[in-house]
BALOBA-1460 file (C-alpha; in Angstrom, 3 decimals):
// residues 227
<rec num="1" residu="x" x="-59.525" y="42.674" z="124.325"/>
<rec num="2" residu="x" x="-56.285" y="44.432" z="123.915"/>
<rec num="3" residu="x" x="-54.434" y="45.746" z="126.324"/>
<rec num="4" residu="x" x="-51.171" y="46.987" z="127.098"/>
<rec num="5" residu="x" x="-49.521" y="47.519" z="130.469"/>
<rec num="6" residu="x" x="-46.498" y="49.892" z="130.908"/>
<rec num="7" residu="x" x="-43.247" y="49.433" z="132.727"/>
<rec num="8" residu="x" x="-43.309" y="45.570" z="133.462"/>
<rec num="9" residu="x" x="-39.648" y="46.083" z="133.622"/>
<rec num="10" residu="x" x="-38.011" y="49.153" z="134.599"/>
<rec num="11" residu="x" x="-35.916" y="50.709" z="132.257"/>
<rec num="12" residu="x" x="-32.847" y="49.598" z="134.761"/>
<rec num="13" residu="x" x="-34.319" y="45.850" z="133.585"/>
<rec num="14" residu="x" x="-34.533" y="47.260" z="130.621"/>
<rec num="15" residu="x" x="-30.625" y="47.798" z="130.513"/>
<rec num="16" residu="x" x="-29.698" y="44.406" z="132.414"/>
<rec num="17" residu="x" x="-31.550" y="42.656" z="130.018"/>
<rec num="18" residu="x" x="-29.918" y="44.064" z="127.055"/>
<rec num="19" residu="x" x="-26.821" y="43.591" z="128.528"/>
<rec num="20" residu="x" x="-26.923" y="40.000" z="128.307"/>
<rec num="21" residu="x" x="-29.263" y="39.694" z="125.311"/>
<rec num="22" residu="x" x="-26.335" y="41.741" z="123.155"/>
<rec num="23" residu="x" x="-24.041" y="39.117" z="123.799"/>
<rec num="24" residu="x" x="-26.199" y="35.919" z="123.542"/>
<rec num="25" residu="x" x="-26.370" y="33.184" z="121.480"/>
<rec num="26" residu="x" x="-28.893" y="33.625" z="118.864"/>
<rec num="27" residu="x" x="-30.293" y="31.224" z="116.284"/>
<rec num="28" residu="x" x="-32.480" y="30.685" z="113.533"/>
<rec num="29" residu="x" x="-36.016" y="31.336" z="114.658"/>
<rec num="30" residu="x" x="-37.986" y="29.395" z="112.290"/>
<rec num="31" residu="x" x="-36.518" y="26.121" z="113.861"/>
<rec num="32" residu="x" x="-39.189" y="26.546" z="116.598"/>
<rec num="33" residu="x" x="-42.032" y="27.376" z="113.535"/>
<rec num="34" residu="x" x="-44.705" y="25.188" z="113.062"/>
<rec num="35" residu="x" x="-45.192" y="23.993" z="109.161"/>
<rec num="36" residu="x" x="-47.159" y="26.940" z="108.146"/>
<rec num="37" residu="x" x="-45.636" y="29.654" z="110.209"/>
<rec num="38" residu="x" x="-42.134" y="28.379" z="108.657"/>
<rec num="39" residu="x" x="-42.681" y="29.842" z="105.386"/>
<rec num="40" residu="x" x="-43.262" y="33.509" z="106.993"/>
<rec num="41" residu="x" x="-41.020" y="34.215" z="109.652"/>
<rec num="42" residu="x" x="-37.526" y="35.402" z="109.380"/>
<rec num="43" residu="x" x="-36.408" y="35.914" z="112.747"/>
<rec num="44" residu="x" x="-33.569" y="35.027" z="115.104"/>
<rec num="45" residu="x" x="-34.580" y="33.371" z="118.568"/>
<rec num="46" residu="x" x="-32.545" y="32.812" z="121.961"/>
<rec num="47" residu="x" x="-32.833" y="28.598" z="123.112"/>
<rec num="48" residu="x" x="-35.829" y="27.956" z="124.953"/>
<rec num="49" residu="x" x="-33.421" y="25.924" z="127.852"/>
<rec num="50" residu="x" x="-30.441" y="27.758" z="127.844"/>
<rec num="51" residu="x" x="-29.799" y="29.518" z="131.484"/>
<rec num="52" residu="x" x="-30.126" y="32.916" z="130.208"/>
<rec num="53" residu="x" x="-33.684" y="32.226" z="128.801"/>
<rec num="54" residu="x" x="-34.723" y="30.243" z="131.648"/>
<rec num="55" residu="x" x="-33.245" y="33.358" z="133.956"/>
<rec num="56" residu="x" x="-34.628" y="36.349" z="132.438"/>
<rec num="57" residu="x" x="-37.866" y="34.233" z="131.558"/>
<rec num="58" residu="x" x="-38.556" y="33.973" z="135.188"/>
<rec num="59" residu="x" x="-37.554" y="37.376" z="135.968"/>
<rec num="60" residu="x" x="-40.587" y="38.738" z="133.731"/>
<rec num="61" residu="x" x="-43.022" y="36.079" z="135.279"/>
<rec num="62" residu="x" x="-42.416" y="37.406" z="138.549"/>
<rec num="63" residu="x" x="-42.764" y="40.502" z="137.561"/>
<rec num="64" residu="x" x="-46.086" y="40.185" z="135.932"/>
<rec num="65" residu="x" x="-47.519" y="38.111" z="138.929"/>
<rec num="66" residu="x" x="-47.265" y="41.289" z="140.830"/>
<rec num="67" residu="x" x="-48.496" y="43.315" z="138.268"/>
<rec num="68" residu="x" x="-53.080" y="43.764" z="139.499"/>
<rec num="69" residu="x" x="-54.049" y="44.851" z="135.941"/>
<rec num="70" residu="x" x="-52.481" y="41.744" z="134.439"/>
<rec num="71" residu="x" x="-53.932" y="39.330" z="137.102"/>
<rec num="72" residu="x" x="-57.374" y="41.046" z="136.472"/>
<rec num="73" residu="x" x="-56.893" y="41.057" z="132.652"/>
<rec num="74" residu="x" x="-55.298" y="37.111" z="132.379"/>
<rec num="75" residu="x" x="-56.877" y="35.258" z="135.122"/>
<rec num="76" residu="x" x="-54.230" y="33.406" z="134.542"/>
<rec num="77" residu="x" x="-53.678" y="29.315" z="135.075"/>
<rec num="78" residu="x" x="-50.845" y="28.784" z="133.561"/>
<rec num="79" residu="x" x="-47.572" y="30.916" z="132.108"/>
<rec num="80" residu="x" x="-45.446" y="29.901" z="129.281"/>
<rec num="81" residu="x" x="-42.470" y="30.132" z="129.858"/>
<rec num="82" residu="x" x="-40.677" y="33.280" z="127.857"/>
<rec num="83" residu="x" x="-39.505" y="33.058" z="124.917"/>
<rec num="84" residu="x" x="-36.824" y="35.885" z="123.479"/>
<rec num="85" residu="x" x="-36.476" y="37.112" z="119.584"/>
<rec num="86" residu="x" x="-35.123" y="39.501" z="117.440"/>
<rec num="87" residu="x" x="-35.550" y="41.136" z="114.039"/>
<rec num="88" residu="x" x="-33.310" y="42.682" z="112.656"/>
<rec num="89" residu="x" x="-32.111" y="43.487" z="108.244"/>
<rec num="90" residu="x" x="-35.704" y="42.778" z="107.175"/>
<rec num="91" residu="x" x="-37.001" y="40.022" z="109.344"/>
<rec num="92" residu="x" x="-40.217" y="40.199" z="109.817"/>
<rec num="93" residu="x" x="-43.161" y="37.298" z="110.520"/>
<rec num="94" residu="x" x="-45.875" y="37.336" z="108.448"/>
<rec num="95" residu="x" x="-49.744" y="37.007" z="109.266"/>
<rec num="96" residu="x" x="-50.162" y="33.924" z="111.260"/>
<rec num="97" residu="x" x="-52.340" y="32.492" z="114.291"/>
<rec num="98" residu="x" x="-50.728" y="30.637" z="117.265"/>
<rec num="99" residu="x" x="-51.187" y="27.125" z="118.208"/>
<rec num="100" residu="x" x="-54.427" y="26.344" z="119.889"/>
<rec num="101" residu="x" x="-52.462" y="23.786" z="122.449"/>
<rec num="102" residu="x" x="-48.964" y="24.013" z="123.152"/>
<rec num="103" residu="x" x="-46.625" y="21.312" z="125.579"/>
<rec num="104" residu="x" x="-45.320" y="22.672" z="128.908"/>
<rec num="105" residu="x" x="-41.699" y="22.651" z="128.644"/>
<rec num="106" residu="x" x="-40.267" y="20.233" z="130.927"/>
<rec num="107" residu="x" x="-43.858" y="18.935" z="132.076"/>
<rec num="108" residu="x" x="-46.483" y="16.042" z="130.520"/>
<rec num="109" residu="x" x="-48.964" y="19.264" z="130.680"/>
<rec num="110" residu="x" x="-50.584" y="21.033" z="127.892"/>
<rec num="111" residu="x" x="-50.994" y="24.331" z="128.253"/>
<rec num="112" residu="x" x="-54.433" y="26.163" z="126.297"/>
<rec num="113" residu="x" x="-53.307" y="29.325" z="124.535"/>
<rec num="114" residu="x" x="-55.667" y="31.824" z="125.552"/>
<rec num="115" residu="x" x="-53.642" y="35.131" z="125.235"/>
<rec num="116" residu="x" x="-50.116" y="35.768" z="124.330"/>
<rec num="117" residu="x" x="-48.161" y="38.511" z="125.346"/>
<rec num="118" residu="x" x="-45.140" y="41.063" z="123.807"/>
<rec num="119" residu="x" x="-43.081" y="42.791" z="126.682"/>
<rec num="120" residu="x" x="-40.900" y="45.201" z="124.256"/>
<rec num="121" residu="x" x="-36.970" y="45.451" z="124.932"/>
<rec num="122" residu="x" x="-36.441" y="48.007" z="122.724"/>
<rec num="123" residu="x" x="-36.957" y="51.654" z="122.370"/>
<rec num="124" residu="x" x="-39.382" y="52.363" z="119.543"/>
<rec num="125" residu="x" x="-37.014" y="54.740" z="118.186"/>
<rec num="126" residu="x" x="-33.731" y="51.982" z="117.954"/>
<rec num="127" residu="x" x="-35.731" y="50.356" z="114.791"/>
<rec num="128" residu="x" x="-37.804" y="51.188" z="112.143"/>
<rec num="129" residu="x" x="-41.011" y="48.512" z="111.261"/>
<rec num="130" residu="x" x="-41.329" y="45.917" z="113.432"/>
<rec num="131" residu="x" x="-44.999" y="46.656" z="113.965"/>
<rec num="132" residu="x" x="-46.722" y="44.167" z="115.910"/>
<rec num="133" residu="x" x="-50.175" y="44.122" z="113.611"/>
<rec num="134" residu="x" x="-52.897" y="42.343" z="115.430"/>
<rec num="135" residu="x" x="-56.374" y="42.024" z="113.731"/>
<rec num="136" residu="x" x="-59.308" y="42.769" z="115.946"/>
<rec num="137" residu="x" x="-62.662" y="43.256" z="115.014"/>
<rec num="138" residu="x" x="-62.245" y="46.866" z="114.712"/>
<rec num="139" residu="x" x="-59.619" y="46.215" z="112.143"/>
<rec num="140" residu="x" x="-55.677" y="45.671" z="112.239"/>
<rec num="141" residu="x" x="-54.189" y="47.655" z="115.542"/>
<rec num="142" residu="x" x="-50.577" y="48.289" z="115.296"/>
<rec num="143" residu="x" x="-48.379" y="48.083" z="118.288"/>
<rec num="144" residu="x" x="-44.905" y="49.657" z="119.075"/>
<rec num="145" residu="x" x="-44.230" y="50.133" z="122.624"/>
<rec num="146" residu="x" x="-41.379" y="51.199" z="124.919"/>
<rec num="147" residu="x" x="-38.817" y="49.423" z="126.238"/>
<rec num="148" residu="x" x="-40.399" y="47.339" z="129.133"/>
<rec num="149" residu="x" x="-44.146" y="48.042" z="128.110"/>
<rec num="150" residu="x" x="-46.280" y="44.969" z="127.379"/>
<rec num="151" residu="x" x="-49.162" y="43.854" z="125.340"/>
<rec num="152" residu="x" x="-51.698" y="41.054" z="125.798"/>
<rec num="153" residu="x" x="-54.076" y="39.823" z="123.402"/>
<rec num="154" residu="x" x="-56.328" y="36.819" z="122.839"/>
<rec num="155" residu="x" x="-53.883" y="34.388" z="121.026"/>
<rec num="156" residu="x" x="-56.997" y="33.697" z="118.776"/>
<rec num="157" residu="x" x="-55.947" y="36.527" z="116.215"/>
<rec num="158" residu="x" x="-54.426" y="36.752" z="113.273"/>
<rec num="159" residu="x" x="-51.163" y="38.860" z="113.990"/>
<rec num="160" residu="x" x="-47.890" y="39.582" z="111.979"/>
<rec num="161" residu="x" x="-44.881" y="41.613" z="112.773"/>
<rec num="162" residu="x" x="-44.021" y="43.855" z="109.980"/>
<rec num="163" residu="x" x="-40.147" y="44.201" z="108.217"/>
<rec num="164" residu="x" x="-37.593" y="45.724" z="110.510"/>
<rec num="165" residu="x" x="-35.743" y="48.021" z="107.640"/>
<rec num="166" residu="x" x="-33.194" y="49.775" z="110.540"/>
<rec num="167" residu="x" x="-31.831" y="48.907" z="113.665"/>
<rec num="168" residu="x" x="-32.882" y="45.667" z="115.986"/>
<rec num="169" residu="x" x="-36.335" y="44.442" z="117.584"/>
<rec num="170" residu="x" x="-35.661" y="42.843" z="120.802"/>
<rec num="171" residu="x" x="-38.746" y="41.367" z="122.924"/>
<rec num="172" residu="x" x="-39.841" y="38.889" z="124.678"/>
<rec num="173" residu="x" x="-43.297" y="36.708" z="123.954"/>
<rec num="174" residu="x" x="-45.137" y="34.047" z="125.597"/>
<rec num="175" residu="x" x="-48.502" y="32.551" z="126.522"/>
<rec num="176" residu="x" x="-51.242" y="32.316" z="128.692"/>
<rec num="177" residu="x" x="-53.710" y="29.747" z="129.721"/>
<rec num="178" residu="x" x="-56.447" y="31.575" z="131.381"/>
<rec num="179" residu="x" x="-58.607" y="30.484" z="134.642"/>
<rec num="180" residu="x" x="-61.590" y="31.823" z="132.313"/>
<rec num="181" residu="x" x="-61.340" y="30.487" z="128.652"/>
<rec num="182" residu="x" x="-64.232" y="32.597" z="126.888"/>
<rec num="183" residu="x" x="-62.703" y="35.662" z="125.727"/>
<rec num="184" residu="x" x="-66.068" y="37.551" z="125.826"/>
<rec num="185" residu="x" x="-66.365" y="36.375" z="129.673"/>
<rec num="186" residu="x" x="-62.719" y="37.620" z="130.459"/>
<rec num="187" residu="x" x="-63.954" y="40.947" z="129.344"/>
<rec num="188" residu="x" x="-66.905" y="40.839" z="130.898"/>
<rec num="189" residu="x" x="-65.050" y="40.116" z="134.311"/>
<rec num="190" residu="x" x="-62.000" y="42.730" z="133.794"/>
<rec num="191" residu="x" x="-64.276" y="45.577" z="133.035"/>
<rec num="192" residu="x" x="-66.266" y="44.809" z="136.419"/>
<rec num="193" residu="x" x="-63.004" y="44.214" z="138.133"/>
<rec num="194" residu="x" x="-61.914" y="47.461" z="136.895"/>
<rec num="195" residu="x" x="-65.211" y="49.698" z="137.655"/>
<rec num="196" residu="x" x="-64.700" y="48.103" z="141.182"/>
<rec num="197" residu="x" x="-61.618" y="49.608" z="141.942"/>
<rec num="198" residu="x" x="-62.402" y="52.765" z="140.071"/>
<rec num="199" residu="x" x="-65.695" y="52.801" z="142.713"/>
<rec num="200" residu="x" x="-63.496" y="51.992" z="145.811"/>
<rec num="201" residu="x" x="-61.587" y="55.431" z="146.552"/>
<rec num="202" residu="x" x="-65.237" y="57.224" z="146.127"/>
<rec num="203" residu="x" x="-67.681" y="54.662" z="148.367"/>
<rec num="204" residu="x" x="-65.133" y="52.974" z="150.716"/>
<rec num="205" residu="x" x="-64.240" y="49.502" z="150.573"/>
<rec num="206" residu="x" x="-66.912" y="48.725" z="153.632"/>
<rec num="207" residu="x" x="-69.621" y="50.307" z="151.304"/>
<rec num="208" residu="x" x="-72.539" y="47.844" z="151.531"/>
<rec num="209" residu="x" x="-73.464" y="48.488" z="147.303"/>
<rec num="210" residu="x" x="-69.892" y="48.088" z="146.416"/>
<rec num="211" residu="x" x="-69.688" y="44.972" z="148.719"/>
<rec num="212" residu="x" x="-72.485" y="43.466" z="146.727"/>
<rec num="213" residu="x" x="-70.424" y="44.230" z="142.951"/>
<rec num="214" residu="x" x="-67.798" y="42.605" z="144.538"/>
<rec num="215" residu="x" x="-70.193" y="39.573" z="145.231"/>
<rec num="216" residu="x" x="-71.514" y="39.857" z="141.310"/>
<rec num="217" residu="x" x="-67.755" y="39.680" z="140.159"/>
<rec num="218" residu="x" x="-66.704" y="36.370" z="142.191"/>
<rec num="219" residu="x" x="-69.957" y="34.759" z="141.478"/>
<rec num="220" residu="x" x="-69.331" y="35.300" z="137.596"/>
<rec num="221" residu="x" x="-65.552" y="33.861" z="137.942"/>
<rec num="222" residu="x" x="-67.235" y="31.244" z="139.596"/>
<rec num="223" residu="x" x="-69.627" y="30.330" z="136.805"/>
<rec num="224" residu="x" x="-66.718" y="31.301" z="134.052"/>
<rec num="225" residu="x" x="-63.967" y="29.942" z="135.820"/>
<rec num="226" residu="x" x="-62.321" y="26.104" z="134.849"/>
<rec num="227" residu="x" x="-60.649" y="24.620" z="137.216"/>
């Protein structure tokens, strides 16, 4: 399941963020690669624990948490804490898969990848390439949002992010341990999460057959859910 969910920052966020991400710090990003991923991706990354990481990291996760199709979508358990990159004069990361299980910065805690996420920081226009390619079973889909639009996506694929040839790609990526860990099951529930509240303007939340869907829905988290 793909999905993408528009303005998870404003495009005054937008602007704040840049403001500081202009002027930051950047390093090599393929200090943070694993062994594999090392040999693909060209990339420059912001440090995980420096204050303006840990700041505007936070700032997206409470963001999200308010966000209902992201909480119906995720289920999640856990967030990631944000990471921040850029690609810019040909960077690009080749195809690649994310680690399965991944340590909780400043925590003993692993946290399960189930999804991983892409809130875009620039405009699609301010680079050219930069794709985010993620292979589904209906093929590769290619993804190039606005400024402050994100995707989600199981973390199980096989993604890349094409060559920037012009301008920079800023974003911001991170992961999510979900409540439910069967992708199939996550579906499953968002779809009936989502024909509930399509159903509630029309029958009224106090509507005895839309009462009961409701029931089917948290009985089904139930069964899926791990806590």
């Amino acid at each position: 399941m793909l999905i993408t969910i528009e303005q998870v920052l404003s495009k005054d966020e937008v602007r704040q963020f840049r403001a500081h991400l202009d002027g930051a710090d950047w390093q090599d990003g393929t200090r943070s690669a694993g062994t594999l991923a090392r040999a693909v991706k060209s990339n420059l990354q912001i440090d995980d624990a420096s204050e303006l990481a840990v700041s505007l990291g936070n700032h997206i996760v409470r963001c999200i948490s308010q966000r209902p199709t992201f909480i119906a979508a995720a289920l999640p358990r856990e967030i990631y804490p944000p990471k921040f990159n850029c690609y810019q004069d040909g960077g690009a990361y080749g195809l690649h898969i994310d680690s399965a299980v991944m340590p909780l910065p400043g925590t003993r805690k692993n946290l399960r990848t189930d999804l991983a996420a892409t809130v875009f920081l620039s405009e699609p226009d301010d680079y050219d390439g930069g794709e985010l390619e993620i292979e589904t079973a209906f093929g590769a889909q290619c993804v190039k949002l606005a400024a402050g639009d994100m995707v989600l996506y199981p973390a199980s694929s096989l993604h890349r992010v094409t060559p920037v040839t012009r301008g920079a790609r800023l974003a911001s990526f991170f992961w999510i341990e979900s409540l439910v860990a069967n992708e199939a099951d996550r579906t499953m529930l968002f779809d009936l999460d989502q024909t509930i509240q399509a159903l509630t303007p029309a029958l009224g939340a106090t509507d005895e057959r839309l009462l009961r869907l409701t029931g089917v829905y948290h009985n089904l988290l139930r069964r899926c859910a791990i806590t």
